[in-house]
N, CA, C and O atoms as a GROMACS GRO file, in nm:
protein
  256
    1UNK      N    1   1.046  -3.374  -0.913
    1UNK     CA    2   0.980  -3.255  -0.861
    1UNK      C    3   1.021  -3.136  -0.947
    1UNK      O    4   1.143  -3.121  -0.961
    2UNK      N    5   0.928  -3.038  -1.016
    2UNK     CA    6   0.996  -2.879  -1.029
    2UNK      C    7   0.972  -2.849  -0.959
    2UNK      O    8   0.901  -2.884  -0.865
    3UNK      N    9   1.059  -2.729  -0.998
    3UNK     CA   10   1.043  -2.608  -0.927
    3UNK      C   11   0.939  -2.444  -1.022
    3UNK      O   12   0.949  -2.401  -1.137
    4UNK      N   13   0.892  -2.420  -0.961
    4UNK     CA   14   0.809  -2.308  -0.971
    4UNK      C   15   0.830  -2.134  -0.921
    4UNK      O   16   0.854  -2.134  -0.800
    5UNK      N   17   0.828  -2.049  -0.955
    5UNK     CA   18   0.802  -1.908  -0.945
    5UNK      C   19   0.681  -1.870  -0.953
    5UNK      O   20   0.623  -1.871  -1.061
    6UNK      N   21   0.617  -1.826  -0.832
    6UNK     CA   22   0.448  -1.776  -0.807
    6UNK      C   23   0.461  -1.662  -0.776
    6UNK      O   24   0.525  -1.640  -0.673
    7UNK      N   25   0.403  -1.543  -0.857
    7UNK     CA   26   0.404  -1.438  -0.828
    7UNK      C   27   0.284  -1.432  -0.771
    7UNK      O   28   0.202  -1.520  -0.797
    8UNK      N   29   0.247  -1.312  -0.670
    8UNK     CA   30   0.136  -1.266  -0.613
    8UNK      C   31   0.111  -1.097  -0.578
    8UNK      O   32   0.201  -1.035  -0.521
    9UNK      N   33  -0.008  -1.036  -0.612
    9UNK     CA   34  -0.003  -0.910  -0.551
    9UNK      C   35  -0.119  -0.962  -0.432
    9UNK      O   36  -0.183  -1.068  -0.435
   10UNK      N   37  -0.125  -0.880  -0.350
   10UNK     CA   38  -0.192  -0.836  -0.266
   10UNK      C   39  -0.211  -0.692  -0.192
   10UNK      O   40  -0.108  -0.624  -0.194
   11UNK      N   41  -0.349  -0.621  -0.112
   11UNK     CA   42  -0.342  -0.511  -0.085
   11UNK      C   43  -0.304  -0.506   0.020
   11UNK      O   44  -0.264  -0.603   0.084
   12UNK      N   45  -0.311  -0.365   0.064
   12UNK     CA   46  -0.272  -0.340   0.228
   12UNK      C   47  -0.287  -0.169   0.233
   12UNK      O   48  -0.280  -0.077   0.151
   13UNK      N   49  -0.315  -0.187   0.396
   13UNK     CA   50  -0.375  -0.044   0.412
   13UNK      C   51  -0.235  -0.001   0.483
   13UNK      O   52  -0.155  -0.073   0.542
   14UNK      N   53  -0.230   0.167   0.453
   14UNK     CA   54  -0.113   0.220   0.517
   14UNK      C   55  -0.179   0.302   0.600
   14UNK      O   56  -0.269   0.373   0.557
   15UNK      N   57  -0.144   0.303   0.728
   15UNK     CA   58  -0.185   0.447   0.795
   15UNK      C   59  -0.082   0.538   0.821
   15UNK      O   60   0.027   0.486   0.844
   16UNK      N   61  -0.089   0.676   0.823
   16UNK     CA   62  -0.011   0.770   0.750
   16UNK      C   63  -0.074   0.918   0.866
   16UNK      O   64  -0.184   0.964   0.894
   17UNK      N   65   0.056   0.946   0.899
   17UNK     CA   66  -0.002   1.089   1.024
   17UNK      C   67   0.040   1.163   0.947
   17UNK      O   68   0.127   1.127   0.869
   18UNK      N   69  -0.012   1.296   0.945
   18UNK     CA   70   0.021   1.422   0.863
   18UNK      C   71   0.019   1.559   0.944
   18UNK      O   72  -0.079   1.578   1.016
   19UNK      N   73   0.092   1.632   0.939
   19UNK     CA   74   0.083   1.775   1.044
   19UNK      C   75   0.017   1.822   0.915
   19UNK      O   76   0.020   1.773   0.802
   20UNK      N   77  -0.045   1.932   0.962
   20UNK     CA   78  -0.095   2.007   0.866
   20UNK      C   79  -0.125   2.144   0.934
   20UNK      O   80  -0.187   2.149   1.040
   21UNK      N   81  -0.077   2.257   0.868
   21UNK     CA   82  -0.138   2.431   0.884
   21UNK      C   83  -0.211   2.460   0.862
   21UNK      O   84  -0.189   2.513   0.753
   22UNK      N   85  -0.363   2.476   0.896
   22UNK     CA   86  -0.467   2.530   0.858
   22UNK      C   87  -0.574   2.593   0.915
   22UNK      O   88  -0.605   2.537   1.020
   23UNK      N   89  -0.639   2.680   0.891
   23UNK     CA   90  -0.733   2.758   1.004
   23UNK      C   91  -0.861   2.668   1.058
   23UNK      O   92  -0.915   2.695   1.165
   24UNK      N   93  -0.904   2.560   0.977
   24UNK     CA   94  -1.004   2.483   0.993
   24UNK      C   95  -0.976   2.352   0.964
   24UNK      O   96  -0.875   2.314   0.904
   25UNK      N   97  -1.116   2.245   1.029
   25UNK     CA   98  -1.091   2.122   0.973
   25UNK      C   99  -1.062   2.074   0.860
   25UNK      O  100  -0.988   1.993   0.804
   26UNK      N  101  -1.149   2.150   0.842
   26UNK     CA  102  -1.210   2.109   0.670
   26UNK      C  103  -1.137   2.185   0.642
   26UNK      O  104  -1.212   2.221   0.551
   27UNK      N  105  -1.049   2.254   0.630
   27UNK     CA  106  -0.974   2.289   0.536
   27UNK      C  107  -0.773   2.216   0.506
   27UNK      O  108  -0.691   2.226   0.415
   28UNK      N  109  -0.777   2.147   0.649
   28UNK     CA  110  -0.666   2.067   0.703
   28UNK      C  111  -0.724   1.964   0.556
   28UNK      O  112  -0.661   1.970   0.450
   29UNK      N  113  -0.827   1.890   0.569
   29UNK     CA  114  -0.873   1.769   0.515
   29UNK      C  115  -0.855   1.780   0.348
   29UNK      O  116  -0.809   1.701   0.265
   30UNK      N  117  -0.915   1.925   0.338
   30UNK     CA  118  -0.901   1.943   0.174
   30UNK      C  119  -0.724   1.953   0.106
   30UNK      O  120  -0.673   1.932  -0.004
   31UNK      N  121  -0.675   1.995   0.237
   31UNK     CA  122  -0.501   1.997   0.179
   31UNK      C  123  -0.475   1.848   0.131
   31UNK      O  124  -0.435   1.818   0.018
   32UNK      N  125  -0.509   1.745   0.250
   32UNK     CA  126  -0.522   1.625   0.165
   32UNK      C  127  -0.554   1.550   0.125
   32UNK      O  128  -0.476   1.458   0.102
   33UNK      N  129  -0.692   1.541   0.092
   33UNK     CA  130  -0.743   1.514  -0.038
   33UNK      C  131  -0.696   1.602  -0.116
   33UNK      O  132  -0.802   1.638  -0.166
   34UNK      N  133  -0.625   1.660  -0.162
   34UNK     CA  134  -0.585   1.738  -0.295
   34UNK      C  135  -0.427   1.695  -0.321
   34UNK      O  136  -0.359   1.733  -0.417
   35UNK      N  137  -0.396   1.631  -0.241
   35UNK     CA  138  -0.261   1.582  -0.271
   35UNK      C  139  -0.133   1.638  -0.244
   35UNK      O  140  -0.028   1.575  -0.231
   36UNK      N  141  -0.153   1.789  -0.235
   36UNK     CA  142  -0.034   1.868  -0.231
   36UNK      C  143   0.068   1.801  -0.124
   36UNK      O  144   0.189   1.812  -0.144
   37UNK      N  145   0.015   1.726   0.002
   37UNK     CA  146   0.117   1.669   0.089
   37UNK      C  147   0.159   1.564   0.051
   37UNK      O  148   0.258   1.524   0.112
   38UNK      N  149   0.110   1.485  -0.052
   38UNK     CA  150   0.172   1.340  -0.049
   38UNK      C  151   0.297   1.314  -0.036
   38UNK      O  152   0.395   1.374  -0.079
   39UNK      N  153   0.285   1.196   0.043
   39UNK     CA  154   0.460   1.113   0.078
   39UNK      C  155   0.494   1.237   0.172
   39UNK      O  156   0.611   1.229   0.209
   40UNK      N  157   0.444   1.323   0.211
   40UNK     CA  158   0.486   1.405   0.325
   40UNK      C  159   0.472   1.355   0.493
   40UNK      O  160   0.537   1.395   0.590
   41UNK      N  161   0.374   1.264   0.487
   41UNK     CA  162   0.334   1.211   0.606
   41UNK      C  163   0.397   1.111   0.638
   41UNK      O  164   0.475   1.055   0.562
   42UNK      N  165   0.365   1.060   0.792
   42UNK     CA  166   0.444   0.954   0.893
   42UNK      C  167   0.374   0.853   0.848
   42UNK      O  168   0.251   0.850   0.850
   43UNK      N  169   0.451   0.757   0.802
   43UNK     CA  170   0.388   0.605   0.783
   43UNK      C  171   0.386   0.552   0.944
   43UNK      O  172   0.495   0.518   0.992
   44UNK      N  173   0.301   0.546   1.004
   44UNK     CA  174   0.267   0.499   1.132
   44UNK      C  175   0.208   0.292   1.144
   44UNK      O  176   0.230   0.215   1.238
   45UNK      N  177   0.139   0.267   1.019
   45UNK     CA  178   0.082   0.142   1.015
   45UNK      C  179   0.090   0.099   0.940
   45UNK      O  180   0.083   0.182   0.849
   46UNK      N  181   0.111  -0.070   0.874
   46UNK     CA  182   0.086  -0.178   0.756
   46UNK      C  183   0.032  -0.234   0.797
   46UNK      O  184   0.048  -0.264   0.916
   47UNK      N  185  -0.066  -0.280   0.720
   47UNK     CA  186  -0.169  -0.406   0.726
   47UNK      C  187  -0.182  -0.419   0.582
   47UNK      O  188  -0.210  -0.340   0.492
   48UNK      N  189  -0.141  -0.599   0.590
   48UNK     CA  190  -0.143  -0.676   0.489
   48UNK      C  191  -0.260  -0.740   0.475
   48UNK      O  192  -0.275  -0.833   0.554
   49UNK      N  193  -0.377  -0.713   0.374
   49UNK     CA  194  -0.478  -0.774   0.365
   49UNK      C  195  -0.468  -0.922   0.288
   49UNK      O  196  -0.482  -0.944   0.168
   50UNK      N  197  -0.446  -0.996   0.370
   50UNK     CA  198  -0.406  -1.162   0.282
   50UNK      C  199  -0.519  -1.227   0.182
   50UNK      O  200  -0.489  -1.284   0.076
   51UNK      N  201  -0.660  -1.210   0.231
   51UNK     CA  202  -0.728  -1.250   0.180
   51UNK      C  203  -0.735  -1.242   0.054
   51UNK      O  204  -0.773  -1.330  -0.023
   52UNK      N  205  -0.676  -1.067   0.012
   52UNK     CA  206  -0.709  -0.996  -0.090
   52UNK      C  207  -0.576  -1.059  -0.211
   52UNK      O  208  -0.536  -1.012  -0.318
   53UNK      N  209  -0.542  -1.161  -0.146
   53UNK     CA  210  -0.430  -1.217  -0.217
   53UNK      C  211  -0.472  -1.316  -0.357
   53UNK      O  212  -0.549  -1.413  -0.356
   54UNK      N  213  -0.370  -1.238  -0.515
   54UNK     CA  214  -0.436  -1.324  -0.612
   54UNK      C  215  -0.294  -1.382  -0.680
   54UNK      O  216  -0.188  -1.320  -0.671
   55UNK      N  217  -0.304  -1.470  -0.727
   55UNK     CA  218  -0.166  -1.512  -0.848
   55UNK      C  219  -0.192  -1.453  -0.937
   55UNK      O  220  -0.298  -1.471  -0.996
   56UNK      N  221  -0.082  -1.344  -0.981
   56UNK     CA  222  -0.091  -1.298  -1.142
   56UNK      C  223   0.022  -1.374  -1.172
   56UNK      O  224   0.105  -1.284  -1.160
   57UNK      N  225   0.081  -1.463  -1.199
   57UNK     CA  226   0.238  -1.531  -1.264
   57UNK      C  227   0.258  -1.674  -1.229
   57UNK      O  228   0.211  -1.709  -1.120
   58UNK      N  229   0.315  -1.759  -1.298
   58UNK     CA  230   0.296  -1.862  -1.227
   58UNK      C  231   0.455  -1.898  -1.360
   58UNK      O  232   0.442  -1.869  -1.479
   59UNK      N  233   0.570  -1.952  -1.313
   59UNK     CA  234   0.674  -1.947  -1.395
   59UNK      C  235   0.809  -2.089  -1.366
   59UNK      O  236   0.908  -2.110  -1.296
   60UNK      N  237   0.723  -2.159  -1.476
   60UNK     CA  238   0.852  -2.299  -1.441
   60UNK      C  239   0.973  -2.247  -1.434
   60UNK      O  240   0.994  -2.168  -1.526
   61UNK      N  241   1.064  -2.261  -1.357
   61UNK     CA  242   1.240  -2.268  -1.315
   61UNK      C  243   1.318  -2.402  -1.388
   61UNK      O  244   1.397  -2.402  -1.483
   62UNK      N  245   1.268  -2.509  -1.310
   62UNK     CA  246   1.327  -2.609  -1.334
   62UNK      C  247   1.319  -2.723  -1.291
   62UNK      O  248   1.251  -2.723  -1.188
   63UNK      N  249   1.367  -2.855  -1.327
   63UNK     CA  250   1.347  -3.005  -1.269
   63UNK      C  251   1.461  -3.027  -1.192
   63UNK      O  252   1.579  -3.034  -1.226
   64UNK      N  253   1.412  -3.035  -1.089
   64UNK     CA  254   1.517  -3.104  -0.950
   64UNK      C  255   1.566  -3.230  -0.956
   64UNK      O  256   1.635  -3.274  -0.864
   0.00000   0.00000   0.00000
């Protein structure tokens, strides 16, 4: 038997709460879409999309 090393990426959605100061919606929304808050917000959710799963690597180790 070897042995093998399988690398894999896959995606996943984060959901992410954000306070935000602003006089309007749309103007809350444009703070982020523009980025200025990033990584400022509450990671609240993961979801691992499996499907979206591919092998980039595939790496002999060794014979058992």
């Amino acid at each position: 038997m070897k042995v093998y090393r399988v690398t894999t990426e896959v995606q996943t959605v984060k959901t992410i709460h954000y306070i935000i100061e602003a006089e309007t919606k749309e103007e809350a929304q444009q703070i982020i879409v523009s980025g200025s808050e990033r990584e400022e917000g509450e990671e609240v959710d993961e979801e691992v999309k499996w499907e979206s799963e591919e092998i980039v690597k595939v790496k002999y180790i060794e014979e058992c």
